[in-house]
N, C-alpha and C positions, 0 to 999 in steps of 0.2 A: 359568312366567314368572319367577318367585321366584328357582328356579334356575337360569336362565340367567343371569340378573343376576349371580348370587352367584359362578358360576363364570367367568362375563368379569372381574369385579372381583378374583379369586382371582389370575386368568390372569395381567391387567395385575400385578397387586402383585407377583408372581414375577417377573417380567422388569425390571419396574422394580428389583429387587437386581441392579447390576451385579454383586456378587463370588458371588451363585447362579448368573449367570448362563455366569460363569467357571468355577465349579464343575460343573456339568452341561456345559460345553463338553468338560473334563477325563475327565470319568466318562464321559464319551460317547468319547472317545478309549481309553480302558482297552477299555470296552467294542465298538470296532471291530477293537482291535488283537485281543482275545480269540475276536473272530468272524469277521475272516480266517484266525487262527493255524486254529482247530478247524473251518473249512466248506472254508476256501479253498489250507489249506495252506503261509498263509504263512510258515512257518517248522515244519518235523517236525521229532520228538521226534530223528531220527538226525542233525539238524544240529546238535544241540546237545551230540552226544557225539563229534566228527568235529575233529578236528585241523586248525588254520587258522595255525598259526605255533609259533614256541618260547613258553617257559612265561614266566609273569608280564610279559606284556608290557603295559607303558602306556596308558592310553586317549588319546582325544583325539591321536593322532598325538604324543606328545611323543616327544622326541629320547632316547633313551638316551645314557647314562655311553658312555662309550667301554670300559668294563670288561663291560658289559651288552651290548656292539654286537658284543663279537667272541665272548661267549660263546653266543649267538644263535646268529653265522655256527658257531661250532662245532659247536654241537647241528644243523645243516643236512648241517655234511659227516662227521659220523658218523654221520648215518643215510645218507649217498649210498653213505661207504665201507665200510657195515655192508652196504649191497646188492649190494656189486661184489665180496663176497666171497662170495655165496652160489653154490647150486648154481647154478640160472638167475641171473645177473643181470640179464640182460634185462626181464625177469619182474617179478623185485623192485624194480630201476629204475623199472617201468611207474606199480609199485602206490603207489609215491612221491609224497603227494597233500596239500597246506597253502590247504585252500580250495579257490578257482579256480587256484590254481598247479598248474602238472605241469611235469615236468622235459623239458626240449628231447630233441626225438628225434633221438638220435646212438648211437652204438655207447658201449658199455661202456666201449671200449680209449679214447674222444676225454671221454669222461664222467672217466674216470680219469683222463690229463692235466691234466685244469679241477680236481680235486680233489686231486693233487698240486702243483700250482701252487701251489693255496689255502693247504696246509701249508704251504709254504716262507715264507710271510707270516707264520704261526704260529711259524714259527720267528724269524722276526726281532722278532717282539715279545714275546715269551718273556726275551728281553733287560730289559726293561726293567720296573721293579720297581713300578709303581704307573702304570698306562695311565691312567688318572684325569687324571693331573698331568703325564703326558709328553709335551709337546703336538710333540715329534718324530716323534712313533708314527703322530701323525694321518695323514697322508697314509698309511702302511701300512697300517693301518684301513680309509681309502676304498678303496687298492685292494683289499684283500683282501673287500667288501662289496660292489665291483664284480666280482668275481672270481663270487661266491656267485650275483650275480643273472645273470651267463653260463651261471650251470645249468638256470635255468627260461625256458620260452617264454614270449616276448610274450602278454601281457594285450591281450582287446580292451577298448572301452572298456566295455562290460555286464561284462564281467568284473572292471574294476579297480573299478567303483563295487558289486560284490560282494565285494571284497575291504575296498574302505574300511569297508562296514556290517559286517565280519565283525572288525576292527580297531578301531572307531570308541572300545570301549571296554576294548580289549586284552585277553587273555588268562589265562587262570585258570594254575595250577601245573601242568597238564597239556597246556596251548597250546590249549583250547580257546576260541570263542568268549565274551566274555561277555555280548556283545549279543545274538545269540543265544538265550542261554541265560535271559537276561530276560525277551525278549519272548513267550518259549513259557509262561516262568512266568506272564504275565501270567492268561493264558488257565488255566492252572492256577488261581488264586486267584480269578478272575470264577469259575470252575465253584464251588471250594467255596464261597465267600460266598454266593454266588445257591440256591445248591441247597439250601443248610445252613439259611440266613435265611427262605427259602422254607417250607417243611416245618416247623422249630419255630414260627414265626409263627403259621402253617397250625395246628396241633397246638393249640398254645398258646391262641390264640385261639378255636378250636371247641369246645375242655374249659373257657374259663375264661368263656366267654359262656352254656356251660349251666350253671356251679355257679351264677353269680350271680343267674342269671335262673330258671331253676327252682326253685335250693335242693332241702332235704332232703335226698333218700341222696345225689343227684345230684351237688351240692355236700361233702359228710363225703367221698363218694370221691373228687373231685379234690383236694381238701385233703388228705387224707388220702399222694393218689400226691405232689402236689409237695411236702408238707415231708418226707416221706421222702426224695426224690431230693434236695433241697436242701441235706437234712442228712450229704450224705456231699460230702467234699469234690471240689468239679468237675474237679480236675486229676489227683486218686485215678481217679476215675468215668473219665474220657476215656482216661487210659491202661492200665487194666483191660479198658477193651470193645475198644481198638486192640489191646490184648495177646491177646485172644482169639482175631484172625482169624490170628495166627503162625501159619506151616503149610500154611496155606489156600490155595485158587487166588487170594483175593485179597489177600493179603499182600503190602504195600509200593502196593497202588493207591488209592484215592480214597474206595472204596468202605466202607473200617473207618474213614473218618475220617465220613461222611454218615452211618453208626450212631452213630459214636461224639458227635459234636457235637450231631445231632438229639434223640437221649436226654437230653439235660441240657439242651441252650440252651428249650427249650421253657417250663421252669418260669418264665421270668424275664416273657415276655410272659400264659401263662396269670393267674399272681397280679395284674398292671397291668391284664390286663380283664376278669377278675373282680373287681376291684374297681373298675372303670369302670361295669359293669354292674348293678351291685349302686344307684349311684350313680341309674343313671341308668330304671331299673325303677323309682322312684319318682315320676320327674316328669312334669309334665301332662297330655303330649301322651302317654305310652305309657298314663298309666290312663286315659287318653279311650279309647283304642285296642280296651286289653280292655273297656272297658264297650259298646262298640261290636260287641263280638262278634266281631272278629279272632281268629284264630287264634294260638299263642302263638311255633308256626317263621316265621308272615308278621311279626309284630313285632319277633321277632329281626332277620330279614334286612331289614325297611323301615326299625326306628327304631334300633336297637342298634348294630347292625354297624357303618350308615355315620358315626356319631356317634362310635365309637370309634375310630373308621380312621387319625385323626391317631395315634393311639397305637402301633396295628399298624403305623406308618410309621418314628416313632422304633424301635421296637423292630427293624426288619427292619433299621435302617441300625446299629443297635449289635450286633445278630448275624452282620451280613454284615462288620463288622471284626471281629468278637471271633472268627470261623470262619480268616479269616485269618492272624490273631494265632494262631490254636492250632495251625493245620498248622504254623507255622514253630515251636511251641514241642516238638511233638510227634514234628516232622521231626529238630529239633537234638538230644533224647534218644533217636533211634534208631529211634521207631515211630511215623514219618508215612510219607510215601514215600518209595520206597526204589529205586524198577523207572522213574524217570522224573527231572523235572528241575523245580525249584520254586526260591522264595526262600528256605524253608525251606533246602534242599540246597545251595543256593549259601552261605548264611551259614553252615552248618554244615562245610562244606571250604573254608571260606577265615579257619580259626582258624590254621594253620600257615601261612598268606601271613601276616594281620594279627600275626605275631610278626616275620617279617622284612619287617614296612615297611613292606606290597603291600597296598594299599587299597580298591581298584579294583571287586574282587567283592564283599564285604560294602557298598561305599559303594551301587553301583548297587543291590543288591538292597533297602537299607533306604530310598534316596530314593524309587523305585519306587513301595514302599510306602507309604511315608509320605504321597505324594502324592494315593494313592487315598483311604487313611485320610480323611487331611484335606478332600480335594474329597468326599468322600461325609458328612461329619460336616456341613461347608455347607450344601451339598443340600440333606440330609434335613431340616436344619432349619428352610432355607428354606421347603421345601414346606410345613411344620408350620403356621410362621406363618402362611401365603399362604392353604391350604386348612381349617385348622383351622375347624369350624363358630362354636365361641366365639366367631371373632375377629369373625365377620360385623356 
C-alpha cells in the first residue's frame, strides 16, 4: 500500500514539472524518429549518400544570390551535357536523378536544344561583371532557371512534398541531402547512447554493488580493476581500443565504439554505487534483514538495488550524452564511423563549408544535439527528484 502511494505521488510530482514534461515529450520524439528510421525504414542509410540538388545549397528555402542561382543551373547542365556526349546517351540521360527529379522523356537531339538554349543565357551573362549587383541580368537569370526547370518532369504533389523534406535544410558540398542526413543520425546516436549507457551502468552497477556489499577480495578487486582503468587517460583508452578493430570486418561500424565506450564509461557508475552501497549496508532496515536470516543476493536485489537506482539513473543519462559526445569526438579524429552517416561525419565534412560561410551542416548537426543533450539532462533529473526514495 506504502508503495502505491509513493509511486502515484512520484507519478503526480513528475508531471506536475511542466519543463520534464517538455523534456520527455522531446526525447520521446528522438526516440520515434530513431525507431521509424531503424524498424520502419524511414529514412536508409542510401538516401543519405544520394544526390538531391547542387552543392551548398541553403535551408529553409532561402533564395539564393543571383551569382549562386546560375552557378546551380550550371552545375545541372553540365551534367545533362556531360551525358549527351556519352557513348549511350539515352542511357546516361536516364540515370540523371536530383531526389524525385528525373529529366523529361525526350530524345537526346530535343534534350540538346533545351541545353544549348540554356548556354546562350550563359552567354549573355557572362557579360556582366558582378550578377550580385546587375539587376539587368535578372530577367536572364529567370529565364535561363526556367529554361533548367524544362528539363525535368512535372513533380506530383507526394513528390514535391519529397522534395521539400529533401531541401528543407539544403545541401552539403556534395548536393546531398542534409535533412536526411540528420534524421538517419538520429537513430545512430539513440543506438550508441542507449546501448553504451545500458551495459556500463549494467557493468558498473553489478561490480560496484558486490565490492561494497561484500567487501574483502571482492571489493580490493574491483578497486583494484577501476583505479587502474581510471588511471589511464579516457580519451588515450577509447582511441586505442577503436584503433584496434582497423582492419577488421568491423572497422568504421558501431561495433569498436560499444567496446570502446563500455570499457571505460563503466568506472564512473561502479565507484558512485559502491560507495552508495557501502552507505547504505549499514542502515536499519538491511541489518534487520540479515539478522532475519535473508540471504545476502535477496538483500541486494530488495534493499540495495532499488535504493540506489536514483543513481544508476543519473548515471545512464550522463553516459548516454557522454557516448554521444565521443562518437562525434572519435568520429572528427578519423576513428569513429566511417562505412555510414552520423553527426559526428556531418561535423567533421563540413569544416571546408564553415571556411566559406556554409553553416547549414555543422548548425543542424550541433542543435540536433544539443537538444537531445539538453531534454535528456531535464529528464533524468526530473525523474531523480520525483522518484528518488529520500525525497518520499
Amino acid at each position: 500500500m506504502i508503495k502505491r502511494i509513493w509511486k502515484l505521488r512520484s507519478t503526480r510530482k513528475f508531471f506536475s514539472n511542466r519543463l520534464a514534461v517538455m523534456a520527455l515529450l522531446i526525447v520521446a520524439g528522438y526516440l520515434a524518429i530513431a525507431l521509424g528510421t531503424s524498424v520502419f525504414g524511414l529514412v536508409d542509410l542510401d538516401a543519405t549518400f544520394a544526390r538531391v540538388g547542387p552543392k551548398n545549397v541553403s535551408g529553409f528555402f532561402r533564395v539564393q544570390e543571383p551569382e549562386k542561382q546560375v552557378e546551380d543551373v550550371e552545375y545541372i547542365f553540365n551534367r545533362v551535357d556531360s551525358a549527351l556526349r556519352r557513348r549511350d546517351p539515352k542511357q546516361a540521360l536516364a540515370e540523371i536523378q536530383f531526389g524525385p527529379q528525373r529529366l523529361i522523356d525526350a530524345s537526346p537531339e530535343e534534350i540538346k536544344a533545351i541545353v544549348e538554349r540554356g548556354w546562350s543565357y550563359f552567354d549573355q551573362l557572362a557579360e556582366s561583371d558582378d550578377l550580385n549587383q546587375d539587376r539587368a541580368a535578372l530577367p536572364v537569370i529567370e529565364q535561363l532557371k526556367q529554361t533548367e526547370q524544362s528539363l525535368f518532369a512535372p513533380l506530383t504533389s507526394g513528390q514535391r512534398w519529397e522534395q521539400r523534406i529533401n531541401l528543407v535544410l539544403g545541401t552539403d558540398a556534395q548536393g546531398r541531402s542534409i535533412a536526411l542526413r540528420a534524421i538517419y543520425s538520429i537513430e545512430v546516436a539513440i543506438k550508441i547512447g542507449l546501448v553504451v549507457a545500458f551495459f556500463s551502468v549494467l557493468i558498473g552497477s553489478l561490480l560496484g554493488t558486490a565490492a561494497g556489499f561484500y567487501g574483502g577480495w571482492v571489493d580490493h578487486a574491483v578497486t583494484w580493476a577501476f583505479t587502474t582503468f581510471s588511471s589511464i587517460p579516457s580519451l588515450v583508452l577509447l582511441v586505442l581500443l577503436a584503433y584496434m578493430f582497423t582492419g577488421s570486418t568491423f572497422e568504421g561500424t558501431l561495433f569498436p565504439m560499444y567496446i570502446a565506450f563500455s570499457a571505460t564509461y563503466w568506472i564512473g557508475p561502479c565507484r558512485v554505487i559502491r560507495g552508495e552501497t557501502l552507505k547504505l549496508r549499514e542502515l536499519e532496515y538491511v541489518q534487520a534483514a540479515t539478522a532475519l536470516g535473508y540471504s545476502r543476493p535477496y538483500i541486494v536485489v530488495r534493499h540495495i538495488l532499488p535504493n540506489a537506482s536514483h543513481l544508476m539513473l543519473i548515471n545512464f543519462s550522463l553516459l548516454f550524452i557522454a557516448a554521444i559526445k565521443g562518437e562525434v569526438i572519435l568520429t572528427y579524429l578519423g576513428l569513429g564511423i566511417k562505412n555510414g552517416t552520423s553527426w559526428g561525419i556531418m561535423i567533421e565534412q563540413s569544416r571546408p563549408e564553415v571556411i566559406n560561410g556554409f553553416f547549414w551542416q555543422i548548425g543542424t548537426a550541433t542543435v540536433l544535439m544539443f537538444g537531445l543533450v539538453l531534454a535528456f539532462n531535464i529528464l533524468s533529473d526530473a525523474l531523480q527528484d520525483a522518484f528518488d526514495p529520500k525525497h518520499v
